[in-house]
N, CA, C and O atoms as CSV, one atom per row, in Angstrom:
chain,resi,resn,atom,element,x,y,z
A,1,UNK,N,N,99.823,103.371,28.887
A,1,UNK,CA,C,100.544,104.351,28.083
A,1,UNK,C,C,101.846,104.775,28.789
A,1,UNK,O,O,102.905,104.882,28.171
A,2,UNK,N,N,101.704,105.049,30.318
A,2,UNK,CA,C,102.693,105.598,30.580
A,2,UNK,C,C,104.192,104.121,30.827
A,2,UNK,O,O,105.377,104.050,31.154
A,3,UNK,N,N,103.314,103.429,30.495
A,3,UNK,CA,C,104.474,102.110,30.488
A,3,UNK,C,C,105.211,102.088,29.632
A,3,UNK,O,O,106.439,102.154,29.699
A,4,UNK,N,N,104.392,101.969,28.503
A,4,UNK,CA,C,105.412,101.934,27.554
A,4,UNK,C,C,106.586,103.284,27.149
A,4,UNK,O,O,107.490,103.086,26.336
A,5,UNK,N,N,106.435,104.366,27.710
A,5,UNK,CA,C,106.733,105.322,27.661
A,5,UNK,C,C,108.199,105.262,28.618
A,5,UNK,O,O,109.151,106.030,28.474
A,6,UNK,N,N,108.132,104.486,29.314
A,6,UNK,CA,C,109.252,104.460,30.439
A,6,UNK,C,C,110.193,103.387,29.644
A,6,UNK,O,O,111.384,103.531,29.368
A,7,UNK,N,N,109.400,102.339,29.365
A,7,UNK,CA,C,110.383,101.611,28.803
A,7,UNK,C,C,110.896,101.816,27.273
A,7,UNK,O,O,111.881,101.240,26.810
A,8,UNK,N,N,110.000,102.808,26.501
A,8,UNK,CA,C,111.247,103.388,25.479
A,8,UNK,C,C,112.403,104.328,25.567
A,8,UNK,O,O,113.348,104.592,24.824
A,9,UNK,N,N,111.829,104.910,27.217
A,9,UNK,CA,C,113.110,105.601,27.538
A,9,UNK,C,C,114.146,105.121,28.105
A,9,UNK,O,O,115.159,105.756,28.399
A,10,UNK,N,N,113.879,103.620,28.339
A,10,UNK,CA,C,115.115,102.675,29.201
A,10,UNK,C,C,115.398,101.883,28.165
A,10,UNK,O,O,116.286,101.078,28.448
A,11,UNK,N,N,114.865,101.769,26.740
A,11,UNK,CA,C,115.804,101.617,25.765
A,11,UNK,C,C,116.501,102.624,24.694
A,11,UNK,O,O,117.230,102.399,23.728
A,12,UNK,N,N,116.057,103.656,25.173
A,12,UNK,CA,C,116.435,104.318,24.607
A,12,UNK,C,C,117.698,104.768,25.352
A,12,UNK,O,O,118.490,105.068,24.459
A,13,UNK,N,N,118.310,104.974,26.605
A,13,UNK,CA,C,119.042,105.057,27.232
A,13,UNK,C,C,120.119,104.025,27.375
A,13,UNK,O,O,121.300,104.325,27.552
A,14,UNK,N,N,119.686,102.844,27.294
A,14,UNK,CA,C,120.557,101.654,26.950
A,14,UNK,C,C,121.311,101.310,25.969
A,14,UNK,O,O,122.388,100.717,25.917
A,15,UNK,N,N,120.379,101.904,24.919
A,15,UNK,CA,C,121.011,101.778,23.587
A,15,UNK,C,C,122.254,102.808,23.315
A,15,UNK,O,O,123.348,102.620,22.782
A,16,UNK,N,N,121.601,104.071,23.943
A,16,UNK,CA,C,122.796,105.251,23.751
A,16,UNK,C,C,124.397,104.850,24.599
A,16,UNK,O,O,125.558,105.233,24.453
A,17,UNK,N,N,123.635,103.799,25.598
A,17,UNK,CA,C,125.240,103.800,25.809
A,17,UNK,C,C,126.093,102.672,25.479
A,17,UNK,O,O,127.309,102.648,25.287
A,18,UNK,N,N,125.386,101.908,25.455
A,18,UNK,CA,C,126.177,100.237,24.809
A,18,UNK,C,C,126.659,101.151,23.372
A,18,UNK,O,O,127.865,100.974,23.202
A,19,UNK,N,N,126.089,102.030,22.346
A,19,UNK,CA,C,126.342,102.272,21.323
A,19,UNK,C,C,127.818,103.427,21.286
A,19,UNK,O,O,128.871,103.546,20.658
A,20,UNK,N,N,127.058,104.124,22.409
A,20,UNK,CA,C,127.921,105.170,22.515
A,20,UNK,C,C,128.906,105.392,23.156
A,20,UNK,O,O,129.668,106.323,22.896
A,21,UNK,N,N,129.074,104.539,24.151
A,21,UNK,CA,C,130.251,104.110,24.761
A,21,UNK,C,C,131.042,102.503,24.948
A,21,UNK,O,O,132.191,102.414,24.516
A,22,UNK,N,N,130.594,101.646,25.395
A,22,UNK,CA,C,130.811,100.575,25.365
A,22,UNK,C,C,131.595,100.202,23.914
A,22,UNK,O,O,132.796,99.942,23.833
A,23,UNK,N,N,130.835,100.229,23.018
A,23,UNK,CA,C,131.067,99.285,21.515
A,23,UNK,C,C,132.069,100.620,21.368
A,23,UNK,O,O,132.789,100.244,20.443
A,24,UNK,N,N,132.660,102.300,21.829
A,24,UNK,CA,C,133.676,102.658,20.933
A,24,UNK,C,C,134.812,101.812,21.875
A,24,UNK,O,O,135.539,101.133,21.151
A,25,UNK,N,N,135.054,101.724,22.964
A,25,UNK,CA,C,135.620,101.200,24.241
A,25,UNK,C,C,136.187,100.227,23.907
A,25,UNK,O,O,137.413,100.193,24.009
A,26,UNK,N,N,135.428,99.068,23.376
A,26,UNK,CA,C,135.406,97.584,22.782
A,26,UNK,C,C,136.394,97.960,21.738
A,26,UNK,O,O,137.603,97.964,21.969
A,27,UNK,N,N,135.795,98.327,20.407
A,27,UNK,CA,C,136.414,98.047,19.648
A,27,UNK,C,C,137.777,98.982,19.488
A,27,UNK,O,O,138.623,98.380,18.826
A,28,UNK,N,N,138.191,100.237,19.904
A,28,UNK,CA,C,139.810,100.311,20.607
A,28,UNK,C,C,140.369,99.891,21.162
A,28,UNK,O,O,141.552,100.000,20.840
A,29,UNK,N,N,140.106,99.160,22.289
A,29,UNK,CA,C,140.588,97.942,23.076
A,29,UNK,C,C,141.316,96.834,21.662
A,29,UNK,O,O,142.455,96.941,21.207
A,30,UNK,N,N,140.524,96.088,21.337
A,30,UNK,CA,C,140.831,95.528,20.115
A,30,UNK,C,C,141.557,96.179,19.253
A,30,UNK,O,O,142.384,95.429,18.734
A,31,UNK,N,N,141.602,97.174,18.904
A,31,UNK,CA,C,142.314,98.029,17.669
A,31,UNK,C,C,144.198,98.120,18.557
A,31,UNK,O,O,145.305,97.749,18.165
A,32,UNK,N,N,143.843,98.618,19.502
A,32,UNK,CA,C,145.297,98.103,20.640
A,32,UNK,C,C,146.288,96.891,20.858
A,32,UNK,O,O,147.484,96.686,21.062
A,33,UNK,N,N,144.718,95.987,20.646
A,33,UNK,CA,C,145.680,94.879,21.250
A,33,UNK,C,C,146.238,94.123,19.527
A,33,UNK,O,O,147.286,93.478,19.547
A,34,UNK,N,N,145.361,94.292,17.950
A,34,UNK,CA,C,146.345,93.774,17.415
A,34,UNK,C,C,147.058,94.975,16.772
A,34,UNK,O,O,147.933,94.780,15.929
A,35,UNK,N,N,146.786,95.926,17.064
A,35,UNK,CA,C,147.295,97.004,15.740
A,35,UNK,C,C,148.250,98.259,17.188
A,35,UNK,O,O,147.944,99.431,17.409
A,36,UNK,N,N,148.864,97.811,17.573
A,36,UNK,CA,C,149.270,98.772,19.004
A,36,UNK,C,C,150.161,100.400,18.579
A,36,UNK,O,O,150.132,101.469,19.190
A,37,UNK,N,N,151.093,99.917,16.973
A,37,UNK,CA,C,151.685,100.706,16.898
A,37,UNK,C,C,150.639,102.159,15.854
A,37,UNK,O,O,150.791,103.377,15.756
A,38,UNK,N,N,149.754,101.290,15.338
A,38,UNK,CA,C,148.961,102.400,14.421
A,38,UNK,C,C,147.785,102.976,14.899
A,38,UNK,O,O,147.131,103.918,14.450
A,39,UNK,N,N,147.511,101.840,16.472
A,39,UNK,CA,C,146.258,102.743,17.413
A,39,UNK,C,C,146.744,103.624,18.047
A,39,UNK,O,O,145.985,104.472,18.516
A,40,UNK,N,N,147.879,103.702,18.229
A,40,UNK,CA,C,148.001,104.925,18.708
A,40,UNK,C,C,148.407,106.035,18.014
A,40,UNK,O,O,148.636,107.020,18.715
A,41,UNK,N,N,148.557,106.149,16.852
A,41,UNK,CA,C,149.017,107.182,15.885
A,41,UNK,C,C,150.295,107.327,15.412
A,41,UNK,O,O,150.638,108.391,14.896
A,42,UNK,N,N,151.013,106.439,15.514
A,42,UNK,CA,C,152.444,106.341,15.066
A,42,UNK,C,C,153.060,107.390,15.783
A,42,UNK,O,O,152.831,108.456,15.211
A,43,UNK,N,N,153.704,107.521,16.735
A,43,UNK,CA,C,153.972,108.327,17.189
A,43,UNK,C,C,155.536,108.786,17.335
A,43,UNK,O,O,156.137,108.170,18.215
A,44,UNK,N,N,156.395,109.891,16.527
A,44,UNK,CA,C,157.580,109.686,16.492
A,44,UNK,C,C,158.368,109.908,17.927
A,44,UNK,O,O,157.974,110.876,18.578
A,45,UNK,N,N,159.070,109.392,18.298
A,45,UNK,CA,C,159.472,109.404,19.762
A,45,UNK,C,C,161.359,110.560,19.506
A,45,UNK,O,O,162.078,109.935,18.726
A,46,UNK,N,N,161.843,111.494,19.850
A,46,UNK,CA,C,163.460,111.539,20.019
A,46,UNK,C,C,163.475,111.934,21.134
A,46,UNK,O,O,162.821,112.878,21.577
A,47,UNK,N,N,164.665,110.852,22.042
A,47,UNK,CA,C,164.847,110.946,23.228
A,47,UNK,C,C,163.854,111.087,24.280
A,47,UNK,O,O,163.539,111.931,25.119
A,48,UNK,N,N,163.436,109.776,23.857
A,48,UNK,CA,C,161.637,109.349,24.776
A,48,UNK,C,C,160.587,110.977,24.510
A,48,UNK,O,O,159.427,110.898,24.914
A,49,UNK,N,N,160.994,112.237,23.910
A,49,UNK,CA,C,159.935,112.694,24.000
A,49,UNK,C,C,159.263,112.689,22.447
A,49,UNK,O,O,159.863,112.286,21.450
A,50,UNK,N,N,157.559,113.353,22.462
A,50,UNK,CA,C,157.175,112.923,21.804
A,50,UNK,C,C,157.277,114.044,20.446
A,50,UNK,O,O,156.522,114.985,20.690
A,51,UNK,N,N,157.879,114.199,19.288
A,51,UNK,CA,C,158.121,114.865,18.591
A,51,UNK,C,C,157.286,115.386,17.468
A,51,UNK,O,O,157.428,116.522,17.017
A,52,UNK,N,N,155.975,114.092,16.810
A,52,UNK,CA,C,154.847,114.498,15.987
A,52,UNK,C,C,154.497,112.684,15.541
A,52,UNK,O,O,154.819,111.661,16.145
A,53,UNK,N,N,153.839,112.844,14.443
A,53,UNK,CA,C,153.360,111.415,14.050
A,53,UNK,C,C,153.993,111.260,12.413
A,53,UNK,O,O,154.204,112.081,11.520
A,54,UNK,N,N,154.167,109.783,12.527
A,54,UNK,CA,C,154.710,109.265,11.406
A,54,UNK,C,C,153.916,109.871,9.952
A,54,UNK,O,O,154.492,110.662,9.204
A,55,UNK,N,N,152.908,109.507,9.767
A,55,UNK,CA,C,152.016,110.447,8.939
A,55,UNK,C,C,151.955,111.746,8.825
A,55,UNK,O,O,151.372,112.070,7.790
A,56,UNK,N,N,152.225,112.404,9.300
A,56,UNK,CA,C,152.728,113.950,9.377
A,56,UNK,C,C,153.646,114.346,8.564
A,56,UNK,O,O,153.795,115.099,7.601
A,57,UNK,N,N,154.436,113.364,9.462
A,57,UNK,CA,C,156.306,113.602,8.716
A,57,UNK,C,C,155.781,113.152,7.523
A,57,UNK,O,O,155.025,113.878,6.877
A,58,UNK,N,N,156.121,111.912,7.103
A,58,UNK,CA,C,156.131,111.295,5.777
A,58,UNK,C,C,155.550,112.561,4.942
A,58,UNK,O,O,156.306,113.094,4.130
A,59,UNK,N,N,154.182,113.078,5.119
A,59,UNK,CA,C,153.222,114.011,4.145
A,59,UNK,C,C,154.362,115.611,4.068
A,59,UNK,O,O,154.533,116.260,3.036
A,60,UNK,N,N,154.932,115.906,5.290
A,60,UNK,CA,C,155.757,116.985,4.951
A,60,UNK,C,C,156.935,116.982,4.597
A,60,UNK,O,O,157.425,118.093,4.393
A,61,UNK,N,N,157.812,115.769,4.396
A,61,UNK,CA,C,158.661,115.648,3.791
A,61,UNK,C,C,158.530,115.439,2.638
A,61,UNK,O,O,159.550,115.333,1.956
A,62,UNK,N,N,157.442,115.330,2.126
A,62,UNK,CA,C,157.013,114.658,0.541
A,62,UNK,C,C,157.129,116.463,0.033
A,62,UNK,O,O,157.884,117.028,-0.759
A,63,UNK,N,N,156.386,116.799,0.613
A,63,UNK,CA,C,156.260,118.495,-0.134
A,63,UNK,C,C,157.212,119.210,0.041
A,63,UNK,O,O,157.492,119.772,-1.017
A,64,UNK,N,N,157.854,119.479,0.830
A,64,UNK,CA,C,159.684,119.930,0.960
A,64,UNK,C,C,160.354,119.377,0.109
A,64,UNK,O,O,161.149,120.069,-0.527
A,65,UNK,N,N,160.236,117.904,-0.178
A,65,UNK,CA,C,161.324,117.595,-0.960
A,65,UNK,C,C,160.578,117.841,-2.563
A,65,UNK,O,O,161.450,118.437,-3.196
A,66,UNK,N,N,159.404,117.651,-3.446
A,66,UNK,CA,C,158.920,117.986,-4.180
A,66,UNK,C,C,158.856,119.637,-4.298
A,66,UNK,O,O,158.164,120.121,-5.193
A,67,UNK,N,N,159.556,120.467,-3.423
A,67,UNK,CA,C,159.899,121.627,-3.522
A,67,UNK,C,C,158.063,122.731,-4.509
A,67,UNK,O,O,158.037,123.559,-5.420
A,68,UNK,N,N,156.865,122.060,-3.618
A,68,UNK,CA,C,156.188,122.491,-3.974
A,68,UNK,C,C,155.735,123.826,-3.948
A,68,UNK,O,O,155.092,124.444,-4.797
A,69,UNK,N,N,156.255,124.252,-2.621
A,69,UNK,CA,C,156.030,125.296,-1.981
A,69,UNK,C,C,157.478,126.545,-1.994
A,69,UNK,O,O,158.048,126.935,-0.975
A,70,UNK,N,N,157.782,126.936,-3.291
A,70,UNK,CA,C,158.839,127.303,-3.415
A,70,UNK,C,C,159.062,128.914,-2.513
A,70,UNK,O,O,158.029,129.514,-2.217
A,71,UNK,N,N,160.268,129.462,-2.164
A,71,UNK,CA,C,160.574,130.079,-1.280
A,71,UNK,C,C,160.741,131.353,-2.126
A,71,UNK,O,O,161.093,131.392,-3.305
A,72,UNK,N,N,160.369,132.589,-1.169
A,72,UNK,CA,C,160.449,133.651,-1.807
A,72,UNK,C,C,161.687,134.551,-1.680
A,72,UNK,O,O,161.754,135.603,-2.317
């Protein structure tokens, strides 16, 4: 009894981390190497510093210019 007991806890421990670390590790690694500019979040750069993300902008310029949010 107490055998098997050890070894569901050494798969159970194994599993948590190949799952839980390894495979997120892996597959960002990969997400980097073909997708480099959208793994990292599009990131708008002025004068090398970092200013916000492409997705950001785009979404708040859409509503400024659709003048959704009109001014009081």
């Amino acid at each position: 009894m107490k055998r098997h007991l050890v070894t569901a806890c050494l798969y159970t421990a194994i599993t948590a981390v190949l799952l839980g670390i390894v495979y997120p590790l892996v597959i960002t690694g990969i997400a980097y190497l073909a997708f480099p500019a959208q793994a990292s979040g599009e990131l708008v750069r002025q004068n090398g510093v970092v200013i916000g993300s492409r997705h950001c902008a785009r979404w708040s310029q859409h509503i400024h210019r659709a003048r959704a949010w009109p001014s009081r």
